[in-house]
C-alpha positions in Angstrom: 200.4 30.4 137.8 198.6 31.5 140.8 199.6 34.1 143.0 201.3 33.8 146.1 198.4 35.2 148.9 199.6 38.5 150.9 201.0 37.6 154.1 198.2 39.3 156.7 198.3 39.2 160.2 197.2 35.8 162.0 193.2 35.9 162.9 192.1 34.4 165.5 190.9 31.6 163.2 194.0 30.9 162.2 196.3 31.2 165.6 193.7 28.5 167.0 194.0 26.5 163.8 195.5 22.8 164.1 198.6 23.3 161.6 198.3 20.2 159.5 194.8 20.6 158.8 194.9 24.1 157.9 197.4 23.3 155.3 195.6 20.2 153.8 192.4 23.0 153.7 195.0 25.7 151.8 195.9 23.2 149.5 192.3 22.0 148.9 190.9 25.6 148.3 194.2 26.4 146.0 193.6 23.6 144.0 190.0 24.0 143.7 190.0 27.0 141.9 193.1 25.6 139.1 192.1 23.9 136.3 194.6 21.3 135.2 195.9 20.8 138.7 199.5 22.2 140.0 203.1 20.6 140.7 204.3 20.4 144.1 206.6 22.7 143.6 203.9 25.2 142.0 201.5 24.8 145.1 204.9 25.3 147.4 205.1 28.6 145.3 201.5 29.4 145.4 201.1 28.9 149.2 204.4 30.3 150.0 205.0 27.1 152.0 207.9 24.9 152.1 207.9 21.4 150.3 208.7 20.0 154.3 205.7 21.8 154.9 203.0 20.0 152.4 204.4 17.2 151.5 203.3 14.6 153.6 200.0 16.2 153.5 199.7 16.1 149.6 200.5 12.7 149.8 198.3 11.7 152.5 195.3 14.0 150.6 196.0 11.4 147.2 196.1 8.4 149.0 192.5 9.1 151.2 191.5 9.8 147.0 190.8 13.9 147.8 193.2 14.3 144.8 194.8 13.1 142.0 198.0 12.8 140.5 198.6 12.9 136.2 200.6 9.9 135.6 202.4 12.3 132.6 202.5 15.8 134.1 203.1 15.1 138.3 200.3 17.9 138.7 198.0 17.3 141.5 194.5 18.1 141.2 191.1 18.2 143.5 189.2 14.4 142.8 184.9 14.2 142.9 185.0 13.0 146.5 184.0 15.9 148.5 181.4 16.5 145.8 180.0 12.8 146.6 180.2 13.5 150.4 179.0 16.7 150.4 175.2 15.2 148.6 175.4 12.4 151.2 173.3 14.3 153.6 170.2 16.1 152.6 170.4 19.6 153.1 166.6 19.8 153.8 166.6 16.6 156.1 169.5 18.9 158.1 167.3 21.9 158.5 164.4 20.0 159.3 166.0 17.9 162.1 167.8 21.1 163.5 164.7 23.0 163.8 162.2 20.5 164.9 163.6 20.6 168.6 164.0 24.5 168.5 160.0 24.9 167.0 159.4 22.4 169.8 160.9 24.7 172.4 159.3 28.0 171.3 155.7 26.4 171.4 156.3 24.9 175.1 158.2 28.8 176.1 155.3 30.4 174.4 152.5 28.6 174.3 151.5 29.4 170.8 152.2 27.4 167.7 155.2 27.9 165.1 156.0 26.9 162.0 159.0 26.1 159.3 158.3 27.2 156.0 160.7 27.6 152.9 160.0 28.9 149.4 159.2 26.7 146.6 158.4 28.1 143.4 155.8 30.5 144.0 154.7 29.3 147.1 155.9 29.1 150.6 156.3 25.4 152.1 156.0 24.4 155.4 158.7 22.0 156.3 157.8 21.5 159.7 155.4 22.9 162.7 155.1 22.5 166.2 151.7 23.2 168.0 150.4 25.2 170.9 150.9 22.8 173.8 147.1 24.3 174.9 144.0 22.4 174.3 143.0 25.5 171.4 144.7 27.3 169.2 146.0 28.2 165.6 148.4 25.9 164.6 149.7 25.2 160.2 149.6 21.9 159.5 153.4 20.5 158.1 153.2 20.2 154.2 150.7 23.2 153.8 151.2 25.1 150.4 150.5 29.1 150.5 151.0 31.8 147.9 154.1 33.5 148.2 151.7 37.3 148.5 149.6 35.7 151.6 152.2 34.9 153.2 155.0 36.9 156.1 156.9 33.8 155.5 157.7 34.5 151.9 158.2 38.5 152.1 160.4 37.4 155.2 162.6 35.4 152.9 162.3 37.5 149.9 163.7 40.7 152.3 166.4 38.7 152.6 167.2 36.9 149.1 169.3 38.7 146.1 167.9 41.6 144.6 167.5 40.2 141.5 165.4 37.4 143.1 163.1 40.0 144.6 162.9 42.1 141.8 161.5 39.1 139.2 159.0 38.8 142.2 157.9 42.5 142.2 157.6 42.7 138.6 155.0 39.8 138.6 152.7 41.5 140.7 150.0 44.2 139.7 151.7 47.6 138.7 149.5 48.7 141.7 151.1 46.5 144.0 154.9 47.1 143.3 155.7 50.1 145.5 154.1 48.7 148.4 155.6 45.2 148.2 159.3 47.0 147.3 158.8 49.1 151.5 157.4 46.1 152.6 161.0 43.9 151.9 162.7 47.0 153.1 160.8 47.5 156.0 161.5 43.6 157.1 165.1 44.1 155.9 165.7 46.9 158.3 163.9 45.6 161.3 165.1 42.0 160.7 161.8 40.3 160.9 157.8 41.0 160.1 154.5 41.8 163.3 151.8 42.1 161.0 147.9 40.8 161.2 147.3 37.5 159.1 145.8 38.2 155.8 144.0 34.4 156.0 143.0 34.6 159.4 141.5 37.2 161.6 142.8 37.5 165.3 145.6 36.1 164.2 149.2 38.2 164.3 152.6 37.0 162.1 155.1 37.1 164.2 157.7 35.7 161.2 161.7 36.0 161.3 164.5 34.8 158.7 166.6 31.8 158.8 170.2 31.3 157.4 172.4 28.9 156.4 175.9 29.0 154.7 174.9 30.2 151.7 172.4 32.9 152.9 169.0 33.0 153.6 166.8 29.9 153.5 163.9 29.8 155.7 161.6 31.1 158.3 160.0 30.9 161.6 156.4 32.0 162.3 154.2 32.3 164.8 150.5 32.5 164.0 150.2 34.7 167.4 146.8 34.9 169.3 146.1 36.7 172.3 144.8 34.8 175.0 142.8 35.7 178.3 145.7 34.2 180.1 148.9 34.2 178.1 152.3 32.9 179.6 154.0 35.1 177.2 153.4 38.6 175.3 153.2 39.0 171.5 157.0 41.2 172.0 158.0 38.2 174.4 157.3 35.7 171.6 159.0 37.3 169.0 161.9 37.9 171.0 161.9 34.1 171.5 161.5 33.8 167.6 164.5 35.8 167.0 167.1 34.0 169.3 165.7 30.9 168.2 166.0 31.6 164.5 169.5 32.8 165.4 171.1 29.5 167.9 169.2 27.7 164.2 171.4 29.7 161.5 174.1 29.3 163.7 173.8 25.4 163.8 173.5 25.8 160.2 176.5 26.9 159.4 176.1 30.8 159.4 177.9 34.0 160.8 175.7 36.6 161.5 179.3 39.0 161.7 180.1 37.8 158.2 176.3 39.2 156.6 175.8 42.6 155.2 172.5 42.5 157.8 174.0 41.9 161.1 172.5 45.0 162.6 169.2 44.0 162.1 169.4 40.4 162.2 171.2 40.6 166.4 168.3 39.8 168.4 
């Protein structure tokens, strides 16, 4: 039998929360993590709720088919439907169509080019890329593959991934290369993005922050900075743009920069 939760103070979540559908969420999250489902009168207990309280919303939960109720046993338990709903939209297609207009702003802001790029494997994929509005430039054409090791994009997202994750990556490069790689995570993890000089292209300068979604980390921005004679914005200005962008971006997907063990370096 679960346990009743500990009575806390209200946050400020939950004093702005509409009543009935905070309950119908409490009962959805109690009865996700139950196997076999619960009685009223056992999610009434669990909740420390009244049955006047849940009632009509249990009922109203079976009949839209969020749960189901044992013909045998009464207990009530979570159906496949917010499984099927949640895998009607494409998580990528949402990143991709959040970012495009935000990439699309930094190029116009900063004149230089920007990409998307996400890992895949062992290489970094660029998702999508917006050009320099000027009539030159550097720009990374959407689709490009790179190696995860030429790449700020990867190490960007690597800083940021489980340490397991990072470690299997480590251990796959050259003994000679370990140490280095190991301060160069930490380095990006402390400062909360990467400045360092292209090691495809001379001239050109990453400029490469991290992306977040719900779950944690799961993309990033880059600038393939060049200096020009006449630039509309410097290579600090551009990466300060970078980093609020890659912030108003996590926070459209679904993330909480006060809720992640890097806030301090990740506040722009």
């Amino acid at each position: 039998m679960p346990q009743k939760p500990a009575k806390n103070a209200p946050s400020k979540t939950e004093k702005s929360a509409v009543p009935s559908v905070a309950k119908a969420f409490d009962i959805i999250e109690l009865l996700v993590g139950v196997e076999g489902g619960l009685t009223m009168n056992e999610m009434v207990a669990a909740l420390g709720r009244t049955m006047g309280e849940i009632y009509r919303i249990v009922i109203y939960l079976t009949e839209r088919e969020f749960l189901t109720q044992h013909p045998e046993t009464g207990k009530y338990a979570m159906t496949l439907k917010l499984f099927e709903l949640s895998h009607r939209h494409d998580p990528t297609k949402r990143l991709i169509s959040n970012a495009l207009p935000i990439l699309e702003r930094i190029a116009a802001t900063t004149e230089q080019s920007c990409h998307l790029g996400v890992l895949n494997r062992n290489n970094v994929l660029v998702l999508t890329s917006a050009p320099s509005p000027r009539p030159a430039g550097y720009a990374v054409r959407t689709g490009a593959i790179f190696p995860v090791e030429r790449t700020s994009s990867g190490h960007v997202i690597l800083a940021f991934a489980a340490q397991d994750e990072q470690d299997r990556y480590i251990n796959r490069l050259p003994k000679a290369e370990q140490a280095t790689t190991a301060q160069r995570l930490a380095t990006i993890r402390e400062n909360g993005f990467e400045d360092t000089a292209s090691t495809m292209i001379n001239g050109v300068r990453n400029l490469c922050v991290p992306v977040f979604d719900i779950r944690g980390i799961t993309a990033a921005i880059t600038t393939g900075f060049i200096a020009q004679n006449d630039p509309i914005a410097t290579a600090d200005e551009t990466l300060a743009a970078l980093r609020s962008a890659a912030s108003e971006l996590s926070a459209l997907l679904g993330f909480r920069v006060s809720q992640s063990p890097f806030a301090a370096s990740l506040l722009p």
